[in-house]
C-alpha positions in Angstrom: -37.1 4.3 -22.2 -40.8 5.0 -22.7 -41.4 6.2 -26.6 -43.8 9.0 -25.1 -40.8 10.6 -23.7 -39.2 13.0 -26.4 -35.7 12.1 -26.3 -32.2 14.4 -26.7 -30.5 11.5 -28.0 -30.3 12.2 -31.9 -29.7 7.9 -32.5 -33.3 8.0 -30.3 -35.5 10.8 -32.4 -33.9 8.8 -35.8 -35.9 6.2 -34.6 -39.4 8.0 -33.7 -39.5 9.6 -37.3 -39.8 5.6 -38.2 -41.6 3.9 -35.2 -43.7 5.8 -33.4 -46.5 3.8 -30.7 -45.7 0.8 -32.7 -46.4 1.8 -36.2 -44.2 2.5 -39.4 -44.5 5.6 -41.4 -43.7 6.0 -44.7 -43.4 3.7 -47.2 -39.8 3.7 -47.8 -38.3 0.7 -48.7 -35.6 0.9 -47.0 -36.7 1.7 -43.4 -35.5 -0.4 -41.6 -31.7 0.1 -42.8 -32.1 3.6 -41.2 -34.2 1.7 -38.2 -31.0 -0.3 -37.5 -28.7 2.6 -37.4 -29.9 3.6 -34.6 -29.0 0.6 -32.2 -26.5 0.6 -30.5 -24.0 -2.8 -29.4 -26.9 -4.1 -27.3 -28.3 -5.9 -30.7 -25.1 -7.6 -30.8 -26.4 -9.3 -27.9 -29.2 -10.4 -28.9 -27.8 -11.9 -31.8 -25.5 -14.0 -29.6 -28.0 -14.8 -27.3 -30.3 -16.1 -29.7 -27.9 -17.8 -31.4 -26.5 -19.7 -28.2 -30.3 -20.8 -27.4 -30.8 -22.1 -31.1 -27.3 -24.0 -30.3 -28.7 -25.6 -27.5 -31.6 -26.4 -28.7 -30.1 -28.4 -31.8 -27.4 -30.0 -29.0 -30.5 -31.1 -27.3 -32.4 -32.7 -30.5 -28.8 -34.1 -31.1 -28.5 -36.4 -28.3 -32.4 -37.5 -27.9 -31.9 -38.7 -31.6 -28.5 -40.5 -30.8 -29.9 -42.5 -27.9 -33.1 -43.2 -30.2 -31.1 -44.6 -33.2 -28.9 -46.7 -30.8 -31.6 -47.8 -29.2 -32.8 -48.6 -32.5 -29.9 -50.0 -34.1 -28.6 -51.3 -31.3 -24.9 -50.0 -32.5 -22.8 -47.4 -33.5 -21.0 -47.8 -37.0 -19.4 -45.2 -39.6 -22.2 -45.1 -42.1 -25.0 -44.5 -39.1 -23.2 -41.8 -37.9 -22.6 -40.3 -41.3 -26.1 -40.6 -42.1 -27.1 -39.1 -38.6 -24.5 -35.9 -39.3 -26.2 -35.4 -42.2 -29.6 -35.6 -41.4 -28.7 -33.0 -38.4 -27.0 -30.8 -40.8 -30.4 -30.6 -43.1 -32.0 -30.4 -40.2 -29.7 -27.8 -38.9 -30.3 -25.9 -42.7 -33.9 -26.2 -42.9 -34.9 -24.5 -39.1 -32.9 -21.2 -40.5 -33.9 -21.6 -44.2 -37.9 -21.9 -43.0 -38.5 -20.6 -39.8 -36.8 -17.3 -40.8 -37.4 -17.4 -44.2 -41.5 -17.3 -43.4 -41.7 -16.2 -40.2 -38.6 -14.2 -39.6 -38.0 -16.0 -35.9 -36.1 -18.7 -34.8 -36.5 -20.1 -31.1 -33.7 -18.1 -30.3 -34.3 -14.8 -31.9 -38.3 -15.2 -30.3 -36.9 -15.7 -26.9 -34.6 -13.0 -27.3 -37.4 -10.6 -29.0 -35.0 -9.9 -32.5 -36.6 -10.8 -35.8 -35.3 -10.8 -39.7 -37.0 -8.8 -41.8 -36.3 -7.2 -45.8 -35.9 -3.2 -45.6 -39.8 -3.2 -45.7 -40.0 -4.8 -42.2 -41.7 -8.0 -43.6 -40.0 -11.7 -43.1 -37.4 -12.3 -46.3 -38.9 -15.1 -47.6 -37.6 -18.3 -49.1 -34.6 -17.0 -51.9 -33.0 -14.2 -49.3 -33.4 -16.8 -46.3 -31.5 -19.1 -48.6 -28.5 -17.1 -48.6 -28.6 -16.0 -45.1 -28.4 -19.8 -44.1 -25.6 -20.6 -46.9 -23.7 -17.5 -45.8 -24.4 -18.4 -42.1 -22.0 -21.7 -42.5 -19.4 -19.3 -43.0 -19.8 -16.2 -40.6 -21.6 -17.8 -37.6 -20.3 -21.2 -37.8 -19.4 -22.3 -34.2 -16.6 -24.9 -35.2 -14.9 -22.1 -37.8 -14.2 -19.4 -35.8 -16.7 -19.4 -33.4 -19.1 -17.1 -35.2 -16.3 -14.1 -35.2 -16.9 -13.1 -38.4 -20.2 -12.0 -38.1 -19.8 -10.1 -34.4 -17.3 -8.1 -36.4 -19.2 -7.8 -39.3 -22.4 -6.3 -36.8 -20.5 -3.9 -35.0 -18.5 -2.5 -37.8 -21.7 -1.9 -40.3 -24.1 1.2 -39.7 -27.2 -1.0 -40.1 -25.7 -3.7 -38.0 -25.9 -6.5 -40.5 -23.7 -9.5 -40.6 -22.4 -11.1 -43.9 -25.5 -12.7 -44.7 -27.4 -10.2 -44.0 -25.9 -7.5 -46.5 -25.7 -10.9 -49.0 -29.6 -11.0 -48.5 -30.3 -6.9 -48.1 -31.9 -8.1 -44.8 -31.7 -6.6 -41.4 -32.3 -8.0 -37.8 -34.4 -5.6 -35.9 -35.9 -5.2 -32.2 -39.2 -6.8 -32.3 -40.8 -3.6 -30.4 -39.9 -1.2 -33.0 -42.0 -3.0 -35.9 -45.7 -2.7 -36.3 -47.6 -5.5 -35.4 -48.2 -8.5 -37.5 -51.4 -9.9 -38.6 -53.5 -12.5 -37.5 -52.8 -15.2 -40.6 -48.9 -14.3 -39.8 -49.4 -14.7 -35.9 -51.1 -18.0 -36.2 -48.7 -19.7 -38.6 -45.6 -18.3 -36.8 -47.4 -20.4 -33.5 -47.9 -23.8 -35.6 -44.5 -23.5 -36.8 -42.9 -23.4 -33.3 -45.4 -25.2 -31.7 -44.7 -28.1 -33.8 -40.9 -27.3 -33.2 -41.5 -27.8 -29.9 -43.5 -31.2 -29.9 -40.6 -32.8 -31.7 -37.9 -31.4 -28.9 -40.3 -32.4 -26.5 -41.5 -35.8 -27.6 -37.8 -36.5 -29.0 -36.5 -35.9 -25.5 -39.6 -37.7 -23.4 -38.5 -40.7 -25.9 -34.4 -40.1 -24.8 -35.5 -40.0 -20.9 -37.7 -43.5 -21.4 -35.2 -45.7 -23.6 -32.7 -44.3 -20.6 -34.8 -44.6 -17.4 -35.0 -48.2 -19.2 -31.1 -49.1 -20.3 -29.9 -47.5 -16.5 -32.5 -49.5 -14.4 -31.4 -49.8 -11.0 -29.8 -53.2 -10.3 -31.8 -56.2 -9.5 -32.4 -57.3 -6.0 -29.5 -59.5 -5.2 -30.6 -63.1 -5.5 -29.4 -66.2 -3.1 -26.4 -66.9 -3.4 -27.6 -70.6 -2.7 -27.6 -71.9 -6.6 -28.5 -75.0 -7.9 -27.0 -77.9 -10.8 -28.1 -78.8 -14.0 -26.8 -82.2 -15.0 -26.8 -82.9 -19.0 -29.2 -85.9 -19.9 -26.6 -88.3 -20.2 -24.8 -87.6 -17.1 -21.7 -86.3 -18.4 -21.2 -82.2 -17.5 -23.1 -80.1 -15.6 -23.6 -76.1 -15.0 -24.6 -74.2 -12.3 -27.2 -71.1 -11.9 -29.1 -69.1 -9.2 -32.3 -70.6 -7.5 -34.4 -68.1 -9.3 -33.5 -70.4 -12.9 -35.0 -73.5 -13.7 -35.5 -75.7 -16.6 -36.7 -74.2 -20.0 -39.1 -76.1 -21.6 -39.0 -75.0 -24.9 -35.6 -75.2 -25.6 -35.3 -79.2 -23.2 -35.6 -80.8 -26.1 -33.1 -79.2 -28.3 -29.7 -79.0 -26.2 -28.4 -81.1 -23.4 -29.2 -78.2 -20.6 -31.2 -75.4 -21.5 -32.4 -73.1 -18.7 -33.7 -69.8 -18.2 -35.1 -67.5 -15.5 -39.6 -67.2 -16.1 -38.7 -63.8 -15.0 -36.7 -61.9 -16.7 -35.6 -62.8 -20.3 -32.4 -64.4 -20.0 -31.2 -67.7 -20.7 -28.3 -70.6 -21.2 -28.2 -73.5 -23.3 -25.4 -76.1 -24.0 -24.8 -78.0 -26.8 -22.4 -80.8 -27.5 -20.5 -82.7 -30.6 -18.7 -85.7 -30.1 -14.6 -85.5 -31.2 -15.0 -88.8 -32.9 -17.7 -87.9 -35.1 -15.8 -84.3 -36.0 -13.0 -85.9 -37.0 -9.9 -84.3 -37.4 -10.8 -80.8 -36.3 -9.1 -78.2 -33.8 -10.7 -75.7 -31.2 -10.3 -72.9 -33.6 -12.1 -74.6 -36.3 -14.8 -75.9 -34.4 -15.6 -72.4 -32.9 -15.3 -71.1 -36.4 -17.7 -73.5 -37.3 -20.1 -72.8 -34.3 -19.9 -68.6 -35.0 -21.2 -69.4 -38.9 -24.1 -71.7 -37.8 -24.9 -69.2 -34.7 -24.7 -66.1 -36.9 -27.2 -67.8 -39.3 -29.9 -67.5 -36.2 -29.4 -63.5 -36.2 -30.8 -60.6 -38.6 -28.3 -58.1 -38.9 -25.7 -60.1 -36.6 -22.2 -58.7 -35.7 -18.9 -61.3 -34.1 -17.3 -59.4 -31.0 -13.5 -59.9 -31.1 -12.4 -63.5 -30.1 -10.4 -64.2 -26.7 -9.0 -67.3 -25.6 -9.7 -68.2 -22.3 -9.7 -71.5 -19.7 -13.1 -72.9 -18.2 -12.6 -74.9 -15.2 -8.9 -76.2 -16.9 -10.5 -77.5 -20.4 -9.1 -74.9 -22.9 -11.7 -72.5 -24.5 -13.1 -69.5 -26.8 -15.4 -66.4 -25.9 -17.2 -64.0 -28.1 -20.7 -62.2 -28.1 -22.6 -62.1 -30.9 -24.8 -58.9 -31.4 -28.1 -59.7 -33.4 -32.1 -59.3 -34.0 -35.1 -61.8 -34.1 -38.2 -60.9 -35.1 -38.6 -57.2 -33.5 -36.2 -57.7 -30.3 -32.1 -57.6 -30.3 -30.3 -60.1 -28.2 -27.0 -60.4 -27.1 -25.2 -64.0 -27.2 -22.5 -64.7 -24.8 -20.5 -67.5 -26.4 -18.1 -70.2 -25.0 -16.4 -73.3 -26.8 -14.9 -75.2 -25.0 -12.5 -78.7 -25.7 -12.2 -81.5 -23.4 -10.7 -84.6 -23.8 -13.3 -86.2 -25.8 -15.8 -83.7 -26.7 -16.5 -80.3 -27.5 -19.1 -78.0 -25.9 -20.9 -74.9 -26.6 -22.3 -73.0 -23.9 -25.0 -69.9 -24.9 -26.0 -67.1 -22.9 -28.9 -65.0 -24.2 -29.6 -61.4 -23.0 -31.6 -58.6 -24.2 -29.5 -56.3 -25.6 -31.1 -53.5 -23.9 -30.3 -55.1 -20.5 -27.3 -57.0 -21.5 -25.2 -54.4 -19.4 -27.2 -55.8 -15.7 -27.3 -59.1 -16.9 -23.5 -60.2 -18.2 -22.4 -60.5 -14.9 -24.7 -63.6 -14.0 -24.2 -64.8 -17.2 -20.4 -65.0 -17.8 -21.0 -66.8 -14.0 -23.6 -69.4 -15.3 -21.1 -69.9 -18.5 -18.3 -70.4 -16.3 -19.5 -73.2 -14.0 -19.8 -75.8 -16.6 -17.6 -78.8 -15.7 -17.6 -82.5 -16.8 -18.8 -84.9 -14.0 -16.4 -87.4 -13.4 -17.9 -90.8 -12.6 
């Protein structure tokens, strides 16, 4: 309704003795208690509007930083995702205790043009913020009773205030009826959401990258012409794609080491003699083999171990999660017994692509045979 028009409604003229073309009369403290007598359920609304928007917009932040710390981390554990509830619930305490403690906005209540202010009409500051955000654990708390408490509490008050609003003697108010703020104010309220915003945004322009790079489409399908790789000595052998070849740093080290130039992925096979071992089962040997591979690894984690068959010769599988230098790898594992010898056969992976690439991998590990002369 334009303010020009002199209204019959008695709620309406209540409000023109305090608000009048945008400006406050009066220098009652309390103005803004008889200011928010006069709405009606429509602020109720608001409220609920606003504080679905904030929601969202912490859901949002939520999952960009959960793809960034597993992208990080490179796993999920109970004490990173304690530590990530917590940092979301200061973060969670902080955008109430500051943005509406010094500003009197939140994303929310700015979209939905509501702002907090004392009964002077100014922002509430740190101390009455501070209880408005305790109190708001309890009244609009979406996992304990779905912010009830506080709808109730907003339509059954004159002044329309929730619990933490008559805690704090503050009062949420249409941002039309208040008198307009001053430069310094106007400026700072910007920065803050401005920079609000460039963390959402860059936070979820970081999400949409380490995705777009995990959930690559598949790679072209290769030949399925492959080619052997016989062990120096002639005894066992392993087969890969045409796109693999020899590796030449790692030639030296095992019996067969290959890899593809292309993409970072790679096999190796190593092998002890029984007869030098000694006495030793399959068990212990791959026991063995897991403590001198986990030694290669920063922060290295053991998948559960399966038994499995290779080509008849009994065998072991396990992946080994772990980081070198800056980049995490995953190690695809197989020992395997034969009559005379036992055999490790390694297949590296980024961890980041481990997902496209363990398919080719557990193909490559599952090829190896002795020769028989």
């Amino acid at each position: 309704m334009d303010e020009q028009h002199v209204p019959h409604n008695p709620q309406e003229s209540s409000r023109q003795m305090y608000i009048r073309h945008g400006q406050n009369y009066g220098v009652d403290p309390n103005r803004m208690a008889a200011l928010s007598t006069t709405y009606g359920n429509s602020t109720l609304f608001r409220r609920w509007g606003a504080t679905v928007f904030d929601c969202i917009f912490f859901y949002l932040g939520y999952i960009c930083f959960f793809i960034s710390v597993i992208q990080i981390t490179d796993r999920w554990f109970w004490p990173l995702a304690i530590a990530s509830r917590c940092i979301l619930l200061i973060a969670f305490f902080s955008y109430y205790l500051l943005l509406e403690g010094y500003t009197g906005y939140t994303l929310g209540k700015f979209v939905f043009r509501i702002k907090v202010v004392t009964g002077e009409g100014k922002p509430p500051g740190f101390l009455k913020s501070l209880i408005r955000t305790l109190l708001r654990l309890i009244d609009t708390n979406p996992l304990l009773m779905g912010g009830i408490p506080a709808g109730i509490s907003v339509l059954v008050t004159a002044s329309r205030q929730r619990i933490g609003d008559l805690a704090a003697g503050t009062y949420v108010v249409k941002v039309r009826d208040l008198e307009p703020i001053s430069k310094k104010t106007m400026k700072r309220s910007l920065f803050i959401f401005f920079t609000a915003m460039v963390i959402l945004g860059a936070s979820f322009v970081n999400a949409i990258f380490i995705l777009a790079n995990s959930y690559a489409p598949p790679e072209a399908p290769v030949s399925k012409k492959e080619q052997s790789y016989v062990s120096k000595d002639g005894r066992f052998q392993i087969t890969a794609p045409l796109d693999w070849s020899t590796d030449p740093d790692r030639e030296g080290k095992a019996e067969i080491a290959i890899f593809n130039p292309y993409i970072q992925k790679s096999v190796v096979v190593l092998s002890h003699s029984k007869k030098q071992l000694g006495n030793i089962t399959l068990q212990q040997y791959g026991k063995k083999a897991e403590n001198n591979l986990t030694k290669e690894w920063n922060l290295s984690s053991v998948g559960p171990v399966s038994n499995t068959t290779i080509h008849g010769y009994p065998a072991l599988e396990f992946a080994i999660k772990g980081k070198k230098d800056v980049d995490k790898y995953i190690t695809h594992v197989a020992i395997i017994e034969t009559e005379k010898d036992y055999y490790q056969v390694l297949g590296y992976a980024p961890a980041s692509k481990d997902g496209r690439l363990k398919k080719e991998l557990h193909n490559i590990i599952y090829s190896f045979r002795e020769v028989r002369h």
